[in-house]
RODO-2510 file (C-alpha; in nm, 4 decimals, decimal comma):
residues 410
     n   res          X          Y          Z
     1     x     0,0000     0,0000     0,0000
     2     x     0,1578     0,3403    -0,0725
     3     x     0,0000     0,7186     0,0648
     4     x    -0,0621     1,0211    -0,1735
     5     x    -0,0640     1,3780    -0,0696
     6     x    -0,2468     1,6658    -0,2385
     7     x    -0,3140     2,0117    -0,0845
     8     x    -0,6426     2,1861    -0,1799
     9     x    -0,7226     2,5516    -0,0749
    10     x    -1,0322     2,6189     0,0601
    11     x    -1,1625     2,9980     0,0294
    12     x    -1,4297     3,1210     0,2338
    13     x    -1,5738     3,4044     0,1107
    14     x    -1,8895     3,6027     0,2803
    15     x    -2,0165     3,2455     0,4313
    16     x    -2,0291     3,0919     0,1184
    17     x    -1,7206     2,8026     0,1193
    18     x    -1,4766     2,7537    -0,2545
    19     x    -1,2851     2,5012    -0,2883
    20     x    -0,9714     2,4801    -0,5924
    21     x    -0,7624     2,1917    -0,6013
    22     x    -0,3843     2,1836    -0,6664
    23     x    -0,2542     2,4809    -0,4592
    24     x    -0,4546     2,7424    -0,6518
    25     x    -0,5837     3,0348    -0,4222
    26     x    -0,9643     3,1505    -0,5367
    27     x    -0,8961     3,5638    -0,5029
    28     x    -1,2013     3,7768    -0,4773
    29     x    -0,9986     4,1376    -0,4883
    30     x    -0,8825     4,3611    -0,1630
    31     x    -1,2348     4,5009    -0,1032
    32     x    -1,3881     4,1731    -0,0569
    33     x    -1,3435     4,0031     0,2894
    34     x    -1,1771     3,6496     0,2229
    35     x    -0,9258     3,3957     0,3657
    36     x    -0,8168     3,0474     0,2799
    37     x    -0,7490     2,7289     0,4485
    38     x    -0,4805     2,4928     0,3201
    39     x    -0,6224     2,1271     0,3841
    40     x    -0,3465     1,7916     0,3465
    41     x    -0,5796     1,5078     0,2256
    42     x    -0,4311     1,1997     0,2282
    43     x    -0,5136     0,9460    -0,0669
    44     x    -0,4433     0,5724     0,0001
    45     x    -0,3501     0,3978    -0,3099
    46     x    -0,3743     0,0078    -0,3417
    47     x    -0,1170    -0,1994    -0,5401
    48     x    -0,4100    -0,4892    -0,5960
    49     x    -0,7147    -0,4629    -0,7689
    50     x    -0,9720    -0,2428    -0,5851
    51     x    -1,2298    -0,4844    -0,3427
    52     x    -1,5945    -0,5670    -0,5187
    53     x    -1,8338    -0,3021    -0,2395
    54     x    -2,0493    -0,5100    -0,0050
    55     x    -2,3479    -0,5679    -0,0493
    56     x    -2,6177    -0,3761     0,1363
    57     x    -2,6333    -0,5334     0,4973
    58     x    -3,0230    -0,5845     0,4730
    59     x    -2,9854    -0,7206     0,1298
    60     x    -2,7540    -0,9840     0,3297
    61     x    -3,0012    -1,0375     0,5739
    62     x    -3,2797    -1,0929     0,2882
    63     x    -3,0832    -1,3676     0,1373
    64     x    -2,9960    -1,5820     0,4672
    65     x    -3,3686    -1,5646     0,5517
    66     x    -3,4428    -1,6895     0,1511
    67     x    -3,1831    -1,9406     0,2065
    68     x    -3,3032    -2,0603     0,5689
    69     x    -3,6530    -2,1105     0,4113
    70     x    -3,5521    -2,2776     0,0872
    71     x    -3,3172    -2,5058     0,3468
    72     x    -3,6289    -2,6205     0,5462
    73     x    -3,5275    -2,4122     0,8792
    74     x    -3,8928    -2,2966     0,8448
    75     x    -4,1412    -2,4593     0,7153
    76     x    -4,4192    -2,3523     0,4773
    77     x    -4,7129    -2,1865     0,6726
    78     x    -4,4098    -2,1483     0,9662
    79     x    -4,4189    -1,8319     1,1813
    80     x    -4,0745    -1,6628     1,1184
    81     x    -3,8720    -1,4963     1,4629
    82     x    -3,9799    -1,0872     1,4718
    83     x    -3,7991    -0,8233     1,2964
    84     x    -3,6242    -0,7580     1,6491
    85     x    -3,5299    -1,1076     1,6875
    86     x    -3,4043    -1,1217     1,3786
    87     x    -3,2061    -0,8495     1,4374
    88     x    -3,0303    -0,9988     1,7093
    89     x    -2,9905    -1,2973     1,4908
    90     x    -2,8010    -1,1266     1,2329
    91     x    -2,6493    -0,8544     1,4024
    92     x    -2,8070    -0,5802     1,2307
    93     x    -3,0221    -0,2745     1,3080
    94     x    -3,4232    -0,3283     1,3922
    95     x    -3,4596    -0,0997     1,0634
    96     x    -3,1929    -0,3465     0,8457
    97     x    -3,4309    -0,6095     0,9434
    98     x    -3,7361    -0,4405     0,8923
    99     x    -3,6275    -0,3368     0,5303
   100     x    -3,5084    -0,7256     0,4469
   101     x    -3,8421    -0,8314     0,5795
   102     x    -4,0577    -0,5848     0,3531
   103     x    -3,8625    -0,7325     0,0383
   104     x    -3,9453    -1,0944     0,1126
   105     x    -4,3068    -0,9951     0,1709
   106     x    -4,2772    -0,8029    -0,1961
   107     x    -4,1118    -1,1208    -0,3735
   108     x    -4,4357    -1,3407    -0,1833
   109     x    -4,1860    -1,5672    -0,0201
   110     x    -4,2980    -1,4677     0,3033
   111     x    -4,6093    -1,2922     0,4592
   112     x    -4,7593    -1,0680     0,7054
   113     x    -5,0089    -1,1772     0,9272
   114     x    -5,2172    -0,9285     1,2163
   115     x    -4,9428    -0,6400     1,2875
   116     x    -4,6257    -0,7787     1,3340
   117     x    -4,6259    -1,1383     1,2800
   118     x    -4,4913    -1,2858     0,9380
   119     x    -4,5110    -1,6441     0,8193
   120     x    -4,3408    -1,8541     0,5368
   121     x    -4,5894    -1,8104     0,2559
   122     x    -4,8070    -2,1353     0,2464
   123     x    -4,8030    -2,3473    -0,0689
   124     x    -5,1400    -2,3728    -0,2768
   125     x    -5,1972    -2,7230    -0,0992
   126     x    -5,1866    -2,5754     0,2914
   127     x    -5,5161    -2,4399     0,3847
   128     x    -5,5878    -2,0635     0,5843
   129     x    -5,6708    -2,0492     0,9462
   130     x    -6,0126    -2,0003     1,0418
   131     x    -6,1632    -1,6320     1,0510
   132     x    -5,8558    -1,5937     0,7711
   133     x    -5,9984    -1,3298     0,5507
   134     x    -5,7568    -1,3082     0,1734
   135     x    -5,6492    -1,0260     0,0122
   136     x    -5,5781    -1,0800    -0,3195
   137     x    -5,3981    -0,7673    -0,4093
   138     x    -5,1477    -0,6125    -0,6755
   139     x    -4,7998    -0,5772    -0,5493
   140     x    -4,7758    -0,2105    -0,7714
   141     x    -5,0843    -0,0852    -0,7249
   142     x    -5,2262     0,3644    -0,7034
   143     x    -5,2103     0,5415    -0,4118
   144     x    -5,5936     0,4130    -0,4025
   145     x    -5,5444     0,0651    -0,4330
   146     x    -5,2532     0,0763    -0,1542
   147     x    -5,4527     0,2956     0,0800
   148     x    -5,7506     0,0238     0,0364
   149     x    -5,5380    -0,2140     0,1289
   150     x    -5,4198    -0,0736     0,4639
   151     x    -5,8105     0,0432     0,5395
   152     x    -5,8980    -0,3046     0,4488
   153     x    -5,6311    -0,4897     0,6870
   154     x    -5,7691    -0,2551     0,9534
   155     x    -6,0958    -0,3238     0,8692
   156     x    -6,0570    -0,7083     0,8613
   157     x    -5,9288    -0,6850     1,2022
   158     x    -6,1947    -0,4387     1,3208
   159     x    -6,4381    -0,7651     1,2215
   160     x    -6,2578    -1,0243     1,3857
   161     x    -6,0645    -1,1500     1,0435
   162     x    -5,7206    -1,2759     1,0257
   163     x    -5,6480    -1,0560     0,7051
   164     x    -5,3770    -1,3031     0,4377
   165     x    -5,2180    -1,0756     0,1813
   166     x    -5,1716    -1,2450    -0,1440
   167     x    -5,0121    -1,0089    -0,4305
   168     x    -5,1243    -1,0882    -0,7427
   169     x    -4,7804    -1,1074    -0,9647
   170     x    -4,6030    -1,4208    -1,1719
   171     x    -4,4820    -1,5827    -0,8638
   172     x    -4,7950    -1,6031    -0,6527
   173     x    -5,0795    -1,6753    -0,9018
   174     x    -5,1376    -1,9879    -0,8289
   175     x    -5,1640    -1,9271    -0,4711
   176     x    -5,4318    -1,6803    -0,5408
   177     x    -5,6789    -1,8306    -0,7336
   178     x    -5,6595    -2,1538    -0,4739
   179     x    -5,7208    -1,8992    -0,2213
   180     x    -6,0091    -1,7750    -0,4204
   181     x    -6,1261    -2,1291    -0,4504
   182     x    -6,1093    -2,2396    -0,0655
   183     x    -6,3832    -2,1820     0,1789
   184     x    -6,2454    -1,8170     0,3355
   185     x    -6,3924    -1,4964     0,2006
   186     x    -6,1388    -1,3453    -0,0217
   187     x    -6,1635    -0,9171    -0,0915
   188     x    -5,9917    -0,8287    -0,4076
   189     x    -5,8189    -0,5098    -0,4968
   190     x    -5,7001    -0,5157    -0,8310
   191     x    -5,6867    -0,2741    -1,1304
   192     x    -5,8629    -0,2957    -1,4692
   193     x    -5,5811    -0,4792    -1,6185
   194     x    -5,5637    -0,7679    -1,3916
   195     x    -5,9318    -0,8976    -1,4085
   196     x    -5,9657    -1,1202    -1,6920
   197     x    -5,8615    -1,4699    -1,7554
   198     x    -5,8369    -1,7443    -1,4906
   199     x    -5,8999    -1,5131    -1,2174
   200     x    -6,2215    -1,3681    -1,3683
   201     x    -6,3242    -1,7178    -1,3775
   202     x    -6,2079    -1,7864    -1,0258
   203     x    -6,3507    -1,5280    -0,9425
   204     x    -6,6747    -1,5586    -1,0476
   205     x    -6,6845    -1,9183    -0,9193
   206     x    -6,6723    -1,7714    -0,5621
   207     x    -6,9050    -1,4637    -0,5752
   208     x    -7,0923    -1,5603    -0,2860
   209     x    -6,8000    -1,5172    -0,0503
   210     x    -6,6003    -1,2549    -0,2773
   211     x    -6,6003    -0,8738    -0,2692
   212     x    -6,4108    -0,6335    -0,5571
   213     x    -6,3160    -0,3772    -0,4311
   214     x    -6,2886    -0,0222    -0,6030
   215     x    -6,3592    -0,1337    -0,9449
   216     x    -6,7094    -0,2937    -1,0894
   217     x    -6,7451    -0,6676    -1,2040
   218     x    -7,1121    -0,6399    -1,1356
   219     x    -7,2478    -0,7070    -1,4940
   220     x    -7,0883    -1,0434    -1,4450
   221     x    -7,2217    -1,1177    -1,1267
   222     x    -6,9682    -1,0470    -0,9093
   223     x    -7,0081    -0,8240    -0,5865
   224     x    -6,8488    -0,5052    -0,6310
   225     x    -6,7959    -0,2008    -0,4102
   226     x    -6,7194     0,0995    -0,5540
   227     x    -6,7810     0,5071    -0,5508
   228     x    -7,1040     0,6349    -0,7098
   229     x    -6,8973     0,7826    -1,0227
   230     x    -7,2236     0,8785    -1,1631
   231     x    -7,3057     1,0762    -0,8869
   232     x    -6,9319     1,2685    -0,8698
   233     x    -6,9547     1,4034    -1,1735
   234     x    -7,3290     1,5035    -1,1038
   235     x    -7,1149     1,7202    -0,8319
   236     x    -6,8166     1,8435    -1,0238
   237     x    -7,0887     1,9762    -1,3231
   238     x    -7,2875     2,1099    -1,0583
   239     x    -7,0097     2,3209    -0,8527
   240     x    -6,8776     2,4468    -1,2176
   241     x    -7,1698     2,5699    -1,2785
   242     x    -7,2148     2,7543    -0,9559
   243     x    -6,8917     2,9456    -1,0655
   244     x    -7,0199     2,9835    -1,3825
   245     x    -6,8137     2,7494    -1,6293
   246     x    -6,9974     2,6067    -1,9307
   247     x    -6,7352     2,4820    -2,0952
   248     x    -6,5778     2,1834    -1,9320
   249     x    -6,3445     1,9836    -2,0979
   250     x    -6,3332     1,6113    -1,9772
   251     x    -5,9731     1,4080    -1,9773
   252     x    -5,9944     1,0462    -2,0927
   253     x    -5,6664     0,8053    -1,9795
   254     x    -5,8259     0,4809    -2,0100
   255     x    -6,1548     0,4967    -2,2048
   256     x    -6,2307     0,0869    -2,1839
   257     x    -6,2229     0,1099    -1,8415
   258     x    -6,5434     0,0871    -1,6713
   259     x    -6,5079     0,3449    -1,4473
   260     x    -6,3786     0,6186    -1,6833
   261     x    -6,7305     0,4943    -1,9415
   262     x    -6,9540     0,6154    -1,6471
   263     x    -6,8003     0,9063    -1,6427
   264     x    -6,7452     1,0358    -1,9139
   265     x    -7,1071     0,9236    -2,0173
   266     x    -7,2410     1,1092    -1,7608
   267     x    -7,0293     1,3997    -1,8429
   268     x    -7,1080     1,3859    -2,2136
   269     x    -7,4872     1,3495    -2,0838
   270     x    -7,4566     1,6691    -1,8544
   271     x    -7,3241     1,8991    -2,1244
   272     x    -7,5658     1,7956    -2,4327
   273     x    -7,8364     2,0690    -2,3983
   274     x    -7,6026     2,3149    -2,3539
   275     x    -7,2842     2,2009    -2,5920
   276     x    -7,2941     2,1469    -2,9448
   277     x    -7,1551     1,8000    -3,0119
   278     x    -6,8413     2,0151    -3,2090
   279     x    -6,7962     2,1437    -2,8815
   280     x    -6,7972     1,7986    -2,6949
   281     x    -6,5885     1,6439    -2,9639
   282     x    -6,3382     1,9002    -2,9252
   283     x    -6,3277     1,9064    -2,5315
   284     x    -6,2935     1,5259    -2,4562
   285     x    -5,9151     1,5395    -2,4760
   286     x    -5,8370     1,2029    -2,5315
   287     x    -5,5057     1,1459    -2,3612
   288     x    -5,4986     0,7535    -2,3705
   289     x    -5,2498     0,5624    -2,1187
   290     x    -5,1742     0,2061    -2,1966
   291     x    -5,2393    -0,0382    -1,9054
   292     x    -5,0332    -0,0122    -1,5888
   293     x    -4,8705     0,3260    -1,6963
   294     x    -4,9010     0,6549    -1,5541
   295     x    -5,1431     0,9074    -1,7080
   296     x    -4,8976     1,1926    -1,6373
   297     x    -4,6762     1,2250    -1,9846
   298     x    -4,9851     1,1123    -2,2190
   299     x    -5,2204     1,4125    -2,0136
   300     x    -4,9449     1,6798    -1,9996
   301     x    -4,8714     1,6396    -2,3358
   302     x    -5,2746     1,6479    -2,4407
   303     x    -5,3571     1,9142    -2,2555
   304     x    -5,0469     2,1508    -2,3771
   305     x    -5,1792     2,0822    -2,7540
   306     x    -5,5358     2,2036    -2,6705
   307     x    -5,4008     2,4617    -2,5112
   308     x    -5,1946     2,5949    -2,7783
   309     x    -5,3787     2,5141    -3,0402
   310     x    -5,5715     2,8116    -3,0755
   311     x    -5,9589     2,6763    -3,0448
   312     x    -5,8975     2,5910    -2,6516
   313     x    -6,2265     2,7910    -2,5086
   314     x    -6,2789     2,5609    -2,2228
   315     x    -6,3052     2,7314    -1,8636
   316     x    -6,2484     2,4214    -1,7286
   317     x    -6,0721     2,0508    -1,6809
   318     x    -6,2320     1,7680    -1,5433
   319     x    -5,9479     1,4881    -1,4641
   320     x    -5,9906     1,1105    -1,3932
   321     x    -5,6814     1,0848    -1,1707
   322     x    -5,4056     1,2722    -0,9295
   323     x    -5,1648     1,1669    -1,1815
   324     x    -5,3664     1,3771    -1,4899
   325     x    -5,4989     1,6658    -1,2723
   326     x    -5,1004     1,7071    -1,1846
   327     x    -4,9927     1,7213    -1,5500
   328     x    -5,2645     1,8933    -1,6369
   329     x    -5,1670     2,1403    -1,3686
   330     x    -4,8359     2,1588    -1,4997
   331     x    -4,8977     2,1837    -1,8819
   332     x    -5,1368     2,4911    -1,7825
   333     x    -4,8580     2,6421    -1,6212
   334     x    -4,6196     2,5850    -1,9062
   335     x    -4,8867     2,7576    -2,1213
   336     x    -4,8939     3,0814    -1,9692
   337     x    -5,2494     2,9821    -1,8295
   338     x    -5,2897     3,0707    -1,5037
   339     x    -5,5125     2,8110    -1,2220
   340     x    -5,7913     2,9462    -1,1246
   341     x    -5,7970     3,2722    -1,2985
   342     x    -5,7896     3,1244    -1,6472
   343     x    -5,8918     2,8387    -1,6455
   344     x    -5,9914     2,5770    -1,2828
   345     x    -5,9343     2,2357    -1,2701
   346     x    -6,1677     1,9441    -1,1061
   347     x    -6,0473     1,5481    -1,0172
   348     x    -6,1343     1,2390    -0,9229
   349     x    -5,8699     1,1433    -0,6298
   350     x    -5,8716     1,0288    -0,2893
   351     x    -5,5042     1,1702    -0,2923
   352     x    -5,3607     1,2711     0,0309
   353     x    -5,0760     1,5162    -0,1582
   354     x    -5,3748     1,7600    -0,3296
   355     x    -5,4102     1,9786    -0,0443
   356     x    -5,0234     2,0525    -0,0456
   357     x    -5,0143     2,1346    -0,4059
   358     x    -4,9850     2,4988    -0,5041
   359     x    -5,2658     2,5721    -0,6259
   360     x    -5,4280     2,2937    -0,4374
   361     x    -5,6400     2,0620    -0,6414
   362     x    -5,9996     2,0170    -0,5319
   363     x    -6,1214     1,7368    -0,5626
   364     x    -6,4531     1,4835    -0,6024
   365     x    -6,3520     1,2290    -0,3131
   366     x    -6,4751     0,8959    -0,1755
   367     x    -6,4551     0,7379     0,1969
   368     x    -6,2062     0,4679     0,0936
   369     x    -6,2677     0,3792     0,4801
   370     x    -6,6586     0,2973     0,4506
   371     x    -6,5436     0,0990     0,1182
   372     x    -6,3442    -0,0705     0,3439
   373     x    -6,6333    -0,1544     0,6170
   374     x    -6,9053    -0,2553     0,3757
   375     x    -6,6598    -0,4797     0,2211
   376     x    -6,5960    -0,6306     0,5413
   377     x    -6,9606    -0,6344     0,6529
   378     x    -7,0529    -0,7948     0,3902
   379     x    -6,8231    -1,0796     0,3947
   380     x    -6,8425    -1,1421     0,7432
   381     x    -7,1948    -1,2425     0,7333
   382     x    -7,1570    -1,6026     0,5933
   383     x    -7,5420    -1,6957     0,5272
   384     x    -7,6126    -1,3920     0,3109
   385     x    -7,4410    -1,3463    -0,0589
   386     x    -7,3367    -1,0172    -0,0638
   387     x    -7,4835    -0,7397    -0,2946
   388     x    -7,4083    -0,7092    -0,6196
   389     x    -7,3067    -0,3818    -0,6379
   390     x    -7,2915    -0,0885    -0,3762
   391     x    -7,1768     0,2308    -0,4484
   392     x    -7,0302     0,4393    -0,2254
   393     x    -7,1389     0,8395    -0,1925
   394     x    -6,8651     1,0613    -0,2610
   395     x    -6,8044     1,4430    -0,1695
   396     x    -6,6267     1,7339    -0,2949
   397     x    -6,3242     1,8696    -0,1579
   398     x    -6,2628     2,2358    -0,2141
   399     x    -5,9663     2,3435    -0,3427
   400     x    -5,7619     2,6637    -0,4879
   401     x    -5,7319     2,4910    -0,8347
   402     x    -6,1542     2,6072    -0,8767
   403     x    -6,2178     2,9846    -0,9321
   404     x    -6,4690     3,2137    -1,1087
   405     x    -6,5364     3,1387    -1,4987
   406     x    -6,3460     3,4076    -1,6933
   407     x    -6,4927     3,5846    -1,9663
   408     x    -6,6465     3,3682    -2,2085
   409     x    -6,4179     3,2844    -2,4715
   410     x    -6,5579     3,3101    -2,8661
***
């Protein structure tokens, strides 16, 4: 091993630090206030090949637990030692642990159980515990889908269940639709994408003990609990009115989707005596997403070509998403089109981050919680199917992004 030296002069000027390396002095002139520090840094120089870096300690600690359970140390369906125990174990931080726990949940070789207990994930063959409520879930889900889930696992709880996550990705299918196909009610939280194939069929096989929730199955006969999407745009139209907005331009991401048909039916329904069809052709701004993307590029890049193209007279944006209302935030500030003044923009979003926006985003909101209860009611009441379809009420949530119409524009 053999040491290199190398000065570097620090300058300081005003509170503000320089740094030039190799001796040179930074000089700022005699009526400026400045002095320098000469720093030795010491460089230690290796006559072998530099060392391969370690491996993240928790990664370590995820890969002896994968190995322990692949070994046999704990069986399938086996309750695994706590996070603190664990710790201990390995010799790592509580957080280390905690961190290599949370990626074996996400790769479904283990899972968690009540609030702090985890198990080895059980094979298709090993059947739940009694009172086990499943939660067939996708691992990637929306903010909406994830906050579900939590509200649900409180829920389930809240009801006396024993709530068994089971994401819904390439290495755990199997396991969910046998879960779907045992005798414990299952809730399902999955997006648009996701229901079709074997699990519609699963699923449909089970309807009398399954619930889907935030998205609508019901024309097939399964129970589905969702918000009244009808009904939120009834109150968007309404409160755009009140501030005098005629022309409202509706965003469409996903138009197959069932969700985003009801409403922009209804919108298309609540703007025909007053719109000429022209007019609705040329404000549904048809910013299609593909499957499991984002709707923020496809939206921001929509919205700044109505803008700019010269014919944009709508006072107003109704958005299917957080993710489009953002981008369509940020494409009318890109424009030169100020929010609210110009032109006010309306969601659909349960989104805890719209309040902290600037403007903030109002909003047509849901009670994700009561989703969450009726779901649970309903499955914990083993002599009675549950309903086909209920539809939650939503609300609106004021917000700084809604304003005044401006002047009407011809």
């Amino acid at each position: 091993m053999r040491a290199a030296h190398a000065w570097v002069e620090i300058g300081i000027h005003r509170g503000r630090l320089y740094s030039v390396v190799a001796r040179t002095s930074y000089f700022l002139g005699a009526r400026y206030e400045c002095f320098a520090v000469r720093v030795r840094l010491l460089f230690l120089t290796m006559s072998t090949k530099t060392a391969r870096p370690e491996a993240p300690k928790y990664q370590i600690v995820r890969e002896q637990v994968a190995a322990a359970i692949r070994a046999g140390q704990w069986q399938s369906g086996a309750q695994l030692p706590s996070e603190r125990e664990l710790a201990t174990r390995y010799g790592v931080s509580y957080m280390t642990a905690r961190r290599a726990v949370e990626e074996l949940i996400e790769s479904d070789l283990i899972e968690r159980r009540g609030r702090n207990r985890t198990f080895v994930r059980p094979s298709g063959d090993t059947p739940p515990e009694a009172g086990t409520l499943n939660l067939i879930w996708t691992p990637s889900g929306n903010e909406t889908l994830r906050t579900l889930l939590r509200l649900s696992q409180e829920q389930a709880r809240e009801f006396g269940f024993e709530p068994r996550l089971i994401c819904w990705s390439s290495g755990s299918k199997r396991a969910a639709l046998n879960a779907i196909s045992d005798s414990c009610p299952t809730l399902v939280g999955l997006g648009f994408k996701d229901l079709n194939g074997s699990l519609l069929s699963a699923m449909q096989g089970a309807s009398s003990r399954l619930v889907l929730l935030g998205n609508r199955l019901d024309h097939l006969g399964i129970p589905s609990i969702l918000a009244d999407d009808a009904q939120g745009v009834h109150l968007a139209l309404e409160r755009l009115r009140e501030l005098g907005h005629t022309n409202i331009a509706f965003i469409s991401n996903r138009p197959k989707d069932p969700i985003e048909v009801v409403r922009r039916t209804t919108w298309e329904d609540g703007l025909k005596e007053t719109a000429r069809p022209s007019q609705l052709k040329r404000w549904l701004l048809q910013a299609t997403t593909p499957l499991g993307e984002p709707a923020s590029e496809t939206t921001y890049r929509k919205v700044r070509q109505f803008l700019e193209s010269g014919h944009a007279d709508a006072t107003a944006l109704l958005c299917t998403s957080d993710q489009a209302a953002i981008a369509a935030l940020a494409a009318c500030h890109d424009c030169g089109w100020p929010v609210p003044a110009k032109i006010s923009i309306l969601t659909f979003s349960s989104s805890r981050m719209l309040p902290y926006l600037r403007p903030s985003l109002a909003a047509i909101d849901v009670d994700l919680e009561l989703h969450a209860r009726l779901a649970c009611e309903a499955l914990s009441e083993p002599n009675k199917a549950p309903e086909k379809l209920k539809l939650v009420q939503p609300r609106l949530v004021e917000g700084q992004s809604l304003g005044r119409a401006p002047r009407p524009i011809s």
